[in-house]
N, C-alpha and C positions, 0 to 999 in steps of 0.2 A: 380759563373760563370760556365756553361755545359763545362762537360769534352773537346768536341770537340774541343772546344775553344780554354781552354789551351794545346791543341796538336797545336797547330799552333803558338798560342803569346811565347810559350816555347822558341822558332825558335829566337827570337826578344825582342836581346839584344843591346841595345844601345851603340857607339863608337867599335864598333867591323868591320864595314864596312862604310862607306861614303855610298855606295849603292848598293844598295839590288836586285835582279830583280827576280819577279816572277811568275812563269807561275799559271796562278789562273784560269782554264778551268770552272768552277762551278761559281767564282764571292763570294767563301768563304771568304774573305779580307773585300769584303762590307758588310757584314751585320756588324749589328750595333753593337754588343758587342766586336767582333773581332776589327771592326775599333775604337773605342772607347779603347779599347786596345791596341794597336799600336799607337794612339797618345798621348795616358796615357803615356806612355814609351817614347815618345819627337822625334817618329819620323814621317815624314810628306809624303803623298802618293799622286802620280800623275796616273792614269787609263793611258796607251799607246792604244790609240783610232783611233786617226787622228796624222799621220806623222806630219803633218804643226803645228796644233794645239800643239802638244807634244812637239815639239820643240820652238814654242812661249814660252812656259811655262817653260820648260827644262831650257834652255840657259838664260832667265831673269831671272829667281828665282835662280837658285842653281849654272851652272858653272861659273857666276860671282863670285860667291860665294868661288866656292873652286879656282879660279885663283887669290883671295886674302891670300889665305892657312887656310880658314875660314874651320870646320868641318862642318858637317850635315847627319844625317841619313837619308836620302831619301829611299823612294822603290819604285819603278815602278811596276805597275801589268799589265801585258799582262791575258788579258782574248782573250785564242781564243780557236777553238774546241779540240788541241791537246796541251800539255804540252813542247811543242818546244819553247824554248827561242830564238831560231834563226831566229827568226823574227822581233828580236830587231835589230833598227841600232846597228852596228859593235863597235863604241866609248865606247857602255853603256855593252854592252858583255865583252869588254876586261877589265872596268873599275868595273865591280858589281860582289858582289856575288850572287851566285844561289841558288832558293830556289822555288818548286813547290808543291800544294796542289790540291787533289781534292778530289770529293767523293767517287769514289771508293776506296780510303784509310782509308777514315772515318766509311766506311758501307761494308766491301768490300761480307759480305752474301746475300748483301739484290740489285734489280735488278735498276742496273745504272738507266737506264731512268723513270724508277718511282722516284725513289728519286729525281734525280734532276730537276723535275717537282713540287717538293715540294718550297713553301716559305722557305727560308733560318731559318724564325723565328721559323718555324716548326720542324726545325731537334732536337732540344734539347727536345721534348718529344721522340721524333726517336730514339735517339742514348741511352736514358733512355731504352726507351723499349727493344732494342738491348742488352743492358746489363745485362735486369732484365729478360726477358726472353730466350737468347741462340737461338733465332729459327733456327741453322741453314742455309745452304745454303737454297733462295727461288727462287723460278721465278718469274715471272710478275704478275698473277693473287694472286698471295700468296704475294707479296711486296704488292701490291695494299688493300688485305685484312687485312695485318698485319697493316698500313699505317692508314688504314680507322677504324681499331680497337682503336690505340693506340696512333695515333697522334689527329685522330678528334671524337675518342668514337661516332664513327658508326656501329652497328655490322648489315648488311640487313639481316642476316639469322635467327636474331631475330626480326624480323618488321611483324607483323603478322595482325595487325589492323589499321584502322585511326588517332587512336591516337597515336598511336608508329610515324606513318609513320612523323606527325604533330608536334609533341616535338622536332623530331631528325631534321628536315627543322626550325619550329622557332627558336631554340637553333641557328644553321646555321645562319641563314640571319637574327637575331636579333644584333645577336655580329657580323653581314659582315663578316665572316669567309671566305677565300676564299681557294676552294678546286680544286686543279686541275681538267681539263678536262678528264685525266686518269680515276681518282678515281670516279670522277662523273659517268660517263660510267660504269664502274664495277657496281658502288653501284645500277644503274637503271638496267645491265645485269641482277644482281641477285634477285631483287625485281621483274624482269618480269618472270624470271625463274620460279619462286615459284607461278607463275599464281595468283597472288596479284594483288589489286591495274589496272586491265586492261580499266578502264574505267576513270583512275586520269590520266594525261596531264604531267607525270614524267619528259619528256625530256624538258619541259621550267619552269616547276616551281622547279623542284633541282639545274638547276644553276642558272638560271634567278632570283634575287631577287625582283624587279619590280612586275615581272608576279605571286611568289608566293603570294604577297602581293595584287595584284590584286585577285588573284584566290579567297582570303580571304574575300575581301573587298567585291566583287557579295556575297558570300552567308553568308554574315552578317545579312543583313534582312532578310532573309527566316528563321535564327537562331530566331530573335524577336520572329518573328509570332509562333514558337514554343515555343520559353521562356513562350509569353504572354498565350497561351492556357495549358500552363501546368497544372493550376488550375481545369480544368475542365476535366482531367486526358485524354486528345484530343488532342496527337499528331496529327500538321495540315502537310499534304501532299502535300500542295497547291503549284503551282508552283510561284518561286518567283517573286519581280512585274513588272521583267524586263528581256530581255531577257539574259542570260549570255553568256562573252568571253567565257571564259574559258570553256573547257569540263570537265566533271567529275561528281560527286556525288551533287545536290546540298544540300542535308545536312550535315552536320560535325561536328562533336565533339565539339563545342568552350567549352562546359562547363566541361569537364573532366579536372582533377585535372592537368592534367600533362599543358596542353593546356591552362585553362584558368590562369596559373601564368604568360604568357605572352604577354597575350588579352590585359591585364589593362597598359602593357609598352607600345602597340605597338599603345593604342591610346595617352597615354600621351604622346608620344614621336612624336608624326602627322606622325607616318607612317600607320595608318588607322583611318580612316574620321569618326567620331559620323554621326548619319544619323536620319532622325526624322522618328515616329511612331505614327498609328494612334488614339492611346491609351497605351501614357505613363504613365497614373495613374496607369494601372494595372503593368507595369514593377518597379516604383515608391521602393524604399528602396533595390530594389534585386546588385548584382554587375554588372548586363547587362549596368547599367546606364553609365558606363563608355564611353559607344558607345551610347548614346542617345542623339539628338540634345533636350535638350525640352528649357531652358534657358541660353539662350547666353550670359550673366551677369554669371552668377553661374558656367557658363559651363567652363569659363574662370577662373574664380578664384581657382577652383577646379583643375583645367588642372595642373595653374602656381601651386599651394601649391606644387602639385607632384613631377611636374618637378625639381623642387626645389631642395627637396629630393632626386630624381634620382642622380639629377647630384650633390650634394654632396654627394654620396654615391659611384659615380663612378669617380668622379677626378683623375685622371693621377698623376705619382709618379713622381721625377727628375729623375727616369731611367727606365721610359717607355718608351716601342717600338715608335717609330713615327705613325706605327698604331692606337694605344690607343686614341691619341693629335688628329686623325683626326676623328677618328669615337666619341667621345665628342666633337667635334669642332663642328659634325652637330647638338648633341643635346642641344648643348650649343645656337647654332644659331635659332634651333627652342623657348627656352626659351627665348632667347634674343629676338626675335618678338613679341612674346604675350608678354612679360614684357611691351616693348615699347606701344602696343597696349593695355596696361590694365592701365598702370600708373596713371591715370587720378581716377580711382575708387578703386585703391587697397589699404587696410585697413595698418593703420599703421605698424603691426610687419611683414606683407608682405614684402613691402618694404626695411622696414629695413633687413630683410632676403636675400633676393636678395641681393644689394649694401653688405653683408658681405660677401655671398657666390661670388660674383664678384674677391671682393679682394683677397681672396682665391684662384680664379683662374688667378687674375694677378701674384700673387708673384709664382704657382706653376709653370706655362708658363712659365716665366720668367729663373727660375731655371733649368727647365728641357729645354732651347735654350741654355744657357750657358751652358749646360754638353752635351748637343747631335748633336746642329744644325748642329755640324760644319763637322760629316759627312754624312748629308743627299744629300748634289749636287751631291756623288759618289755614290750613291744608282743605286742601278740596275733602267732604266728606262720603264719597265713594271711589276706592274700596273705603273703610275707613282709616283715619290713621292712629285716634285716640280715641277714648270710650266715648267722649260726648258728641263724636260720628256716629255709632252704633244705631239709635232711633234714626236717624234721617233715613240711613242705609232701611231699616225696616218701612219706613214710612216709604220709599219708593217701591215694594214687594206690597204696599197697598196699593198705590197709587196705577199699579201696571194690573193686578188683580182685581176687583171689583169683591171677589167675594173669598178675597185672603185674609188668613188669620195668623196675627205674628204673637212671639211669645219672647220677654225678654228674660234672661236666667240668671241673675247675678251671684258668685257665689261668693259671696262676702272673702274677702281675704287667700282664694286660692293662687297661687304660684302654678307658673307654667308646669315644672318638674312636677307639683302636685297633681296638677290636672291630668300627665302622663299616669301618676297611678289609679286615681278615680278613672280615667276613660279604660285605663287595662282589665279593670275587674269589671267596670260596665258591658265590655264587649263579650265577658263571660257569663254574664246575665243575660242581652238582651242582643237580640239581632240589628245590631244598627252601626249604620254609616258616618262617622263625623268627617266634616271638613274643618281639618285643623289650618287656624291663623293664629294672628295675634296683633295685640294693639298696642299703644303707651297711656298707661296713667297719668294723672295730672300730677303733678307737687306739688304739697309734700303728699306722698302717699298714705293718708289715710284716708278714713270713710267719710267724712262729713264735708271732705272735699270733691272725690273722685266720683265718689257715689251719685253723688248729687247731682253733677256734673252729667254723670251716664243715664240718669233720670229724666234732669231737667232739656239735652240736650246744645246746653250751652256751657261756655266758658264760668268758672265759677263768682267771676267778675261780676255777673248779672243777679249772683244770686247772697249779696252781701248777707243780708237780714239773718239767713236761715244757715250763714259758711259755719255756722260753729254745734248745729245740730243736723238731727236727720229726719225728725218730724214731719217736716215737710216734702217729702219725695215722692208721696202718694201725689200731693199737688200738683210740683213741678212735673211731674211724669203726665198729670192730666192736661195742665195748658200745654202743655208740647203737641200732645194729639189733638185739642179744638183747634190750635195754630194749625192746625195739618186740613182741617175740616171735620174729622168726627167730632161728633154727640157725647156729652157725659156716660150715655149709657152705654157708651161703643168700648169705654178704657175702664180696665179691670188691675189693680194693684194688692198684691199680699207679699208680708213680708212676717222676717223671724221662724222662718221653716226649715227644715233640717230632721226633726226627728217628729214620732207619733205619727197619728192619723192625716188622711190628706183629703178630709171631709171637705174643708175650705173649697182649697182650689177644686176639686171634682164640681160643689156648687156651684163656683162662680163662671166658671169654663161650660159647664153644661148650659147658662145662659148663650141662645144663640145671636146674641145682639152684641156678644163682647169679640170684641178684632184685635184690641191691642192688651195686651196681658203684661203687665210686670212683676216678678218674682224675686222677693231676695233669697236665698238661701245663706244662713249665717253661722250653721253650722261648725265650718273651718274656722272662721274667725275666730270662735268661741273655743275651740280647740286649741288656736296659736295660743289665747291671751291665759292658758292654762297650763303652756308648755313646756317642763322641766328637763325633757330630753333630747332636745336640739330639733336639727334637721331631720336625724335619724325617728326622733317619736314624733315626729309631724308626718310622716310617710305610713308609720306603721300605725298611728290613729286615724287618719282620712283613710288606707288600705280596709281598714275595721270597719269605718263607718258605709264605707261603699257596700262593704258586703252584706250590712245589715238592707240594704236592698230599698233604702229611702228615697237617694236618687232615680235607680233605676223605675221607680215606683210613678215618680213624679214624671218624669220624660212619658210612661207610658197614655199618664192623664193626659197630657197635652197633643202627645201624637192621636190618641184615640177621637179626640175631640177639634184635630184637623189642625192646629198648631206647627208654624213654620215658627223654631224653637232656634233660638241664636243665645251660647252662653257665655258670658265672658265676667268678669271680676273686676273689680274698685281697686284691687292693690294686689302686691304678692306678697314677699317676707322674707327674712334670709337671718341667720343663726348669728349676733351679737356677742360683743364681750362689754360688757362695765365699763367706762371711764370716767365714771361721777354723778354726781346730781346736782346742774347747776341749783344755787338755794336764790334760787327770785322771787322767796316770798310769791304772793299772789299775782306779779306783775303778766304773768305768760296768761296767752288765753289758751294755749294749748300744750300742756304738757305730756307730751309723748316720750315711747322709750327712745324711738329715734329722729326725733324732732324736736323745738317748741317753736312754737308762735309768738308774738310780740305784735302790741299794735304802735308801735314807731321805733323807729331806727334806733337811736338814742339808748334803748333802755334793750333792745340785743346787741348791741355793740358792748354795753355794760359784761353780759354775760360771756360773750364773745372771749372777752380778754383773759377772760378760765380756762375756756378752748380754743384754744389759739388756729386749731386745725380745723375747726368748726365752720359751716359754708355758710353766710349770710344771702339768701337766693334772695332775687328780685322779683317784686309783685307781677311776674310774668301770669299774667291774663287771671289774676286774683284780686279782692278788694284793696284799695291802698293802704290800708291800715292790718292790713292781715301780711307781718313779715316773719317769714322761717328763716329758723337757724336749724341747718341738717345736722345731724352727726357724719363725724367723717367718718370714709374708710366702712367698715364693719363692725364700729364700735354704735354703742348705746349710752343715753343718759340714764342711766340707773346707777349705782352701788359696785364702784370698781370692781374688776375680775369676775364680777356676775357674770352666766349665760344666762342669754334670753332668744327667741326667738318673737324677733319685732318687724316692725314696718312703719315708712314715716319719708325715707329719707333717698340715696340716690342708690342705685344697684339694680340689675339686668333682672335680678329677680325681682325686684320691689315694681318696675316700673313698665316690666312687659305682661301684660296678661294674657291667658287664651281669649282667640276668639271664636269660637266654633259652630255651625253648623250639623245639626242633628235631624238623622232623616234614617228610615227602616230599610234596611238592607233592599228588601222588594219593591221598590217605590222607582 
C-alpha cells in the first residue's frame, strides 16, 4: 500500500470513537485503497452531501443503533472547498471526533491546483516521485512538468518527431489514460513552442481519444498504398482516396517500431477498422494484414485467436482499480461479439479457448466485486464510476453551459457486446461520432433497482418506497434537476420507446425551455425477456431492430434539437442454464430469473440451503430489508437445464454497461 495511504488509515483505529468526522476537501477517503482500508478495519462511511439525504441514512442506519447502546465506528466525510467541520449539523460536532486531510499535506512542495487536478489513482506514482526525487518547492508550470514526467512519462521537450509524438498519444489512449486538462495544455504549450508538429491538429487529437483514433484511421490507407509500392523502391505521394477530417500530415510513421507494436492491438481490439485494398496479393504475408479487409471468414478467426490472448494476458487482479474491470469490460465485450458472431465456424480448440478463458473471468469478476464493489457508489462522480454518477456528470455540462441541453438515453437491458452491434449498424445509417466508456450497475442488476438509481441520482438506499417499482423515475429524475436549480419546466422524461412513431419526443424536445431530457428505451429488454435463442438471437434481434432505423431515428430528434446525448443502460445480461425454482411460496419480493430478494435474512438463508452455491450479498448501499440472493456462476432460477437469457445477478456482462457520448461526425 503507497505511503500516502497509510498517513491517513494510521488515523483509523477501530472502538476508539463511535464517530469520526472528516473534513476530506480533495475526496482522499474515496479512493479505493484508502476506502478499502477503512472498511478493512470494520468501519463504515456515509459522504455529508444532501442534508435530507444524510439524515435518512444517519438516523435509520446508526442512531438507532447507538439509542440501543449498540457500538459502531461510523465516519462521515464532509467534502467541501475548506476544511471547516462547521458545516456539520451541531449533534454530529458535539458527538464525533475530528480528523481532516488534504493534499496540501500530502505534497505540500508541489502546486495545490495541479495536483488536485490529478486522478486520486495517480498520486501514488506522485508522492514516489516526491520522495525519490526532493524537487523542492515548484510552481505551476514546473508541478505540471514534474507531473507529466513522472506520473504519465511524458517528457514534450523530448518529442522531436512523429514517431515520439505517436507512441506517447498511443501509449495514452490505448490504456484510456486520463490526463488532466492542465497537463494536456502544458504538454501542447510546449510542443508548439518548439515550432514542432505546426500543421498536426494537437488540440483534439491529445485529449480527444475518438478524434485521435479517427486521425489514424483516414491515413491508414494512404499507409497501404505506400507499404504496397515499397517494392518498387516508389514512395507514392498520392493523395489519399478521400478527402480527410482531420488536418495534419497525411503520411505517418505506422511502421516504425515504436508505433507499429500498437497498430496490431488497436485493430484486434476494433478500435481501427481493417479496410480493403486494391491489390492485397502484394501486401499478402507482410504485418500490414492486420488492417486488411481481404477474407471475412479468416479475418475473423484470426481477430478472435488474438483477442483471445489479449485478454488473457490482460485480466484484472482481485485488487485492481475499478479502472482496469472497465477498460477490459470493453475488450471483453468486443471479444464477446465476434465470438457470438463466429460460433457457428469456429474450429474446435477455439472454442474450447474461449469458454476456459470465460471462466476465468467469471471466477476473477467475481472476486474482485466481493473485495472492491462495495466502495465504488462513494467514488467521486466524475468521470463517473456507476450509473447513479451519470446525472451529476450531466448536470456539470449545465452548470459550465448556461444554454446546454443534455439528453439521457437509457436503453433498458443493453449489454456492452450488444451495444457494439447497435453502434455498428448505427455508424452505417448515420454520420456520427460515439465516445465509448462504460460504467457499473448497482446489485442486483435489474431495473427497479439500477434504473432508478441512474434516474434518481442516488444510491437506491434513498429511494426504499419506490426499490420494488419504476413508476416513480419521472419523479426521481425531476427532483435530482430542481436539487440542481432547474424549474419543473426545464426537465422532460418519456419512457417505453423503442418502436413506432417519435411524435412524443419531437413535441416535447421541440419545447425550448426543456435542458434535461430523460429517455428510456426498452425495447432490448423486451427482447431479452422473449428470448429463446441464447446469446446468439439477442445479437441477431437488436442487429434487426437497429436496422429498422428507430434508434438512429431517435439520436437524430435530439441532435437536431441541440441535445448533448449520453447513453448508457440499468443492466446487461448473459445466456443461463436452469438450476431450479426455489418454491418460497410468496415470501420473495422479488423473483427473478437470476435473483430473489428477501426482506430479512432469516427467510434467504431458508432458501439458500437449496442453493448451497447461491451468494447471499449485503445491503451494500440498498434498503435494509431489501436482501439478494444471486444465482451463481451462469446459472438461473428457473426449471433445471432451461436456457434463458437473464439479468439479476454477478457477471461482467450483467454489471458493465456502455457509457457513450454521441455527437455528428462534423461537429
Amino acid at each position: 500500500m503507497a505511503d500516502w495511504r497509510a498517513e491517513i488509515l494510521k488515523e483509523f483505529t477501530p472502538g476508539v470513537a463511535k464517530l469520526t468526522l472528516v473534513a476530506d476537501p480533495d475526496g482522499l477517503l474515496l479512493e479505493e485503497g484508502v476506502l478499502k482500508g477503512i472498511r478493512d478495519r470494520g468501519f463504515e462511511l456515509i459522504p455529508f452531501e444532501d442534508h435530507i439525504a444524510f439524515r435518512f441514512a444517519y438516523e435509520s442506519k446508526f442512531r438507532s443503533r447507538w439509542d440501543r447502546g449498540e457500538h459502531t465506528d461510523l465516519v462521515v466525510v464532509l467534502r467541501s472547498p475548506s476544511s471547516n467541520l462547521n458545516l456539520l449539523p451541531y449533534d454530529l460536532l458535539e458527538a464525533g471526533r475530528k480528523l481532516s486531510f488534504s493534499l496540501g499535506d500530502l505534497f505540500p512542495n508541489l502546486s495545490y491546483p495541479v495536483v488536485a487536478a490529478l486522478d486520486r489513482g495517480d498520486l501514488d506514482a506522485l508522492y514516489r516521485a516526491q520522495g525519490q526525487h526532493s524537487p523542492g518547492k515548484l510552481g505551476d508550470n514546473a508541478t505540471k512538468d514534474f507531473a507529466l514526467r513522472h506520473v504519465f512519462e511524458i517528457a514534450p521537450e523530448l518529442i522531436k518527431q512523429p514517431s515520439d509524438l505517436l507512441r506517447v498519444l498511443l501509449r495514452r489512449h490505448y490504456r484510456g489514460q486520463r490526463i488532466p486538462r492542465v497537463l494536456d495544455a502544458r504538454f501542447i504549450q510546449v510542443l508548439r513552442s518548439g515550432g514542432l508538429f505546426e500543421d498536426w491538429p494537437l488540440e483534439i487529437i491529445i485529449p480527444n481519444r475518438q478524434a485521435f483514433l479517427g486521425f489514424l484511421q483516414e491515413r491508414w490507407p494512404a499507409f497501404l498504398v505506400q507499404a504496397a509500392a515499397a517494392d518498387t523502391e516508389k514512395v507514392s505521394d498520392a493523395e489519399p482516396p478521400h478527402k480527410l477530417k482531420f488536418r495534419g500530415p497525411v503520411h505517418i510513421p505506422f511502421d516504425h517500431d515504436d508505433v507499429r507494436v500498437y497498430i496490431d492491438n488497436l485493430f484486434l481490439d476494433g478500435l481501427l477498422q481493417p479496410v480493403p485494398h486494391e491489390k492485397p496479393e502484394v501486401l499478402a504475408g507482410k504485418w500490414v494484414t492486420v488492417g486488411l479487409r481481404i477474407d471475412p471468414k479468416a479475418d475473423r478467426l484470426r481477430r478472435l485467436r488474438r483477442l483471445v490472448e489479449s485478454a488473457r494476458g490482460t485480466l484484472p487482479s482481485s485488487e485492481a482499480r475499478h479502472q482496469e474491470w472497465l477498460a477490459f469490460a470493453c475488450r471483453w465485450a468486443e471479444l464477446t461479439a465476434l465470438w457470438i458472431g463466429s460460433a457457428a465456424e469456429l474450429p474446435e480448440d477455439m472454442a474450447h479457448g474461449f469458454l476456459e478463458l470465460r471462466r476465468s473471468v467469471d471466477s476473477a469478476f467475481l472476486a474482485w466485486v466481493q473485495s472492491r464493489y462495495a466502495g465504488l457508489h462513494n467514488q467521486p462522480p466524475l468521470p463517473p464510476v456507476m450509473v447513479h454518477h451519470v446525472p451529476r456528470a450531466l448536470a456539470r455540462d449545465l452548470a459550465e453551459d448556461g444554454r446546454a441541453r443534455v439528453a439521457l438515453v437509457i436503453v433498458d437491458g443493453l449489454a456492452l457486446d450488444q451495444w457494439i452491434v447497435l453502434r455498428d449498424v448505427l455508424q452505417t445509417q448515420r454520420s456520427l461520432r460515439f465516445r465509448d466508456g462504460a460504467v457499473f450497475t448497482w446489485l442486483p442488476t435489474i431495473t427497479s433497482v439500477s434504473r432508478q438509481a441512474a434516474f434518481a441520482g442516488r444510491p437506491p438506499i434513498y429511494f426504499p418506497a419506490t426499490i420494488h417499482a419504476t413508476d416513480k423515475e419521472a419523479a426521481l429524475w425531476s427532483q435530482f434537476w430542481v436539487d440542481q436549480g432547474l424549474n419543473q419546466r426545464e426537465i422532460g422524461c418519456l419512457k417505453g420507446l423503442g418502436d413506432g412513431e417519435l411524435n412524443m419526443v419531437s413535441e416535447m424536445t421541440a419545447d425550448p425551455a426543456i435542458r434535461a431530457m430523460g429517455v428510456v428505451v426498452d425495447k432490448v429488454d423486451r427482447i431479452m425477456h422473449g428470448m429463446e435463442l441464447g446469446s446468439a438471437g439477442m445479437h441477431n434481434q437488436v442487429r434487426q431492430w437497429a436496422a429498422q432505423g428507430y434508434m438512429a431515428s431517435l439520436l437524430d430528434v435530439l441532435l437536431n434539437r441541440g441535445f448533448k446525448i449520453t447513453i448508457t443502460s440499468d443492466h446487461g445480461n448473459i445466456e443461463a442454464r436452469g438450476c431450479g425454482r426455489p418454491a418460497e411460496g410468496a415470501v420473495a419480493d422479488v423473483r427473478g430469473e437470476r435473483v430473489r430478494v428477501y426482506p430479512d435474512g432469516t427467510l434467504r438463508s431458508q432458501v439458500k440451503q437449496r442453493f448451497p452455491e447461491a451468494i447471499e450479498w449485503p445491503a451494500i448501499g440498498l434498503p435494509g430489508d431489501f436482501l439478494p440472493l444471486l444465482a451463481p456462476s451462469r446459472l438461473a432460477f428457473v426449471r433445471e437445464g432451461d436456457q434463458v437469457v437473464a439479468h439479476g445477478g454477478i457477471s461482467v456482462e450483467e454489471m458493465v454497461v456502455p457509457l457513450v457520448q454521441v455527437e455528428r461526425r462534423d461537429t
